[in-house]
Phi, psi and omega in degrees: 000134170300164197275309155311091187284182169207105211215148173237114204235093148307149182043045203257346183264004159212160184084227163279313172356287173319300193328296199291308175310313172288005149271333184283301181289299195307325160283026183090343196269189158280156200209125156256141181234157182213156197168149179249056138248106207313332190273332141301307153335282177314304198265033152265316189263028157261333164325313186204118201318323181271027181240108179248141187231161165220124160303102197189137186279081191307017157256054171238116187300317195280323213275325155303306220290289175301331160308317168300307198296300177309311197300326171341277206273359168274326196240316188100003187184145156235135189247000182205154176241144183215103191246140188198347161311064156323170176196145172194162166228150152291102157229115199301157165292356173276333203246355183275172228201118202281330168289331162306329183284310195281316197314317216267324199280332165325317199262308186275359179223292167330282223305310180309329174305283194329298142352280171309286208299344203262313163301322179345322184264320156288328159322317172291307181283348160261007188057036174292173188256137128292102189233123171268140185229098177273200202226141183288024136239033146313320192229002192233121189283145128280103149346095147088020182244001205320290192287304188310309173311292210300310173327296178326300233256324157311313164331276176292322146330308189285357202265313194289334174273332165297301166303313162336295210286320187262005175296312179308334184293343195063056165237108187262114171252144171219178150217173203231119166268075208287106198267221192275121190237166162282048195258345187138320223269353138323284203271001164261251197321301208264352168089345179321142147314170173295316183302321192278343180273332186280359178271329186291339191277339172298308186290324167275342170331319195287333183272316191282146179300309172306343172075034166190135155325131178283172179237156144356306181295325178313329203250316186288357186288343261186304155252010149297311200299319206277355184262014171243176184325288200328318191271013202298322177267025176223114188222184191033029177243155172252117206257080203248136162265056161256049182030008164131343217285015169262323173289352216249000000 
């Protein structure tokens, strides 16, 4: 593989995303990112020359279809997948739904399915990578976390089987299980008011062994590593960077 990727970053305009995608550019490669706010997009691939950004829905069969296709016809090869969209709610088991249900899971297990299927044929021609990025509650139960923790936790199942399925392929899958970060995803993704994510942020603080909430870069760190040289012999693992808080 040349040394100049071509990675495709779900969910790239905030967050671990951002993160990542701009470590991912700051080191040469080409970076497409997708999200579904145009105004966040723009002002991420304004960060860095090596950053294209798309407006796109990572559950969408047509919205996979176009992804591919832009790095396709922008770069000519792709060489890494990054499924790093998410979606979650605090929802009790009293309170679900099946559109409530179908929502998290769309995003966090369709849309990466999709997504992978979709790259398959280009991946095989650069002997590329896929890194999924799940959650220390992928493996670790939570109160009022069930369908989000269960997505996760398909997820990294899918991570591990994908590796199976894409090792004769030269296709290397990894995923990064990603713990309580500052990203945003309390008072967005889970809907919290600000008092209540700063009471949810206190509580875990008190919990991860290292005694402090990750910040974005802590993750992107990590999955650059597993979409690079370094990681060449590794494949099918689940990589979690939560400052210990799966142990605790």
């Amino acid at each position: 593989m040349q040394s100049e990727k071509v990675v495709i970053v779900t969910g790239g305009s905030s967050g671990i995303g951002r993160a990542a995608a701009l470590r991912f550019a700051g080191q040469g490669d080409k970076v497409l990112i997708t999200g579904r706010r145009a105004g966040l997009i723009e002002e991420t691939v304004g960060e860095h020359p090596n950053i294209t950004g798309l407006v796109a829905d990572a559950a969408s069969t047509e919205d996979a279809r176009r992804t591919i296709n832009m790095a396709l016809d922008t770069w000519g090869r792709i060489d890494a997948l990054v499924n790093n969209a998410g979606a979650g709610a605090i929802l009790p088991l009293a309170h679900a739904t099946a559109d409530r249900i179908m929502d998290i899971f769309s995003v966090n297990a369709l849309g990466p399915s999709l997504l992978a299927a979709a790259a398959l044929p280009h991946l095989m021609e650069t002997r590329g990578t896929i890194v999924n990025i799940s959650s220390t509650f992928g493996h670790r139960p939570a109160a009022g976390l069930s369908h989000y923790a269960a997505s996760k936790a398909a997820l990294e199942h899918l991570t591990r089987c994908w590796a199976l399925e894409l090792a004769p392929l030269g296709i290397r899958v990894n995923a990064v299980a990603a713990g309580p970060t500052e990203s945003g995803a309390l008072t967005g993704m889970m809907g919290l008011s600000p008092e209540q994510a700063a009471a949810i942020k206190e509580q875990e603080r008190a919990r991860i062994p290292l005694g402090r909430r990750g910040v974005p870069d802590d993750v992107a760190e990590w999955i650059v590593r597993l979409a690079g040289p370094a990681s060449e012999w590794v494949t099918g693992q689940v990589i979690a960077v939560d400052g210990g808080l799966a142990l605790a």
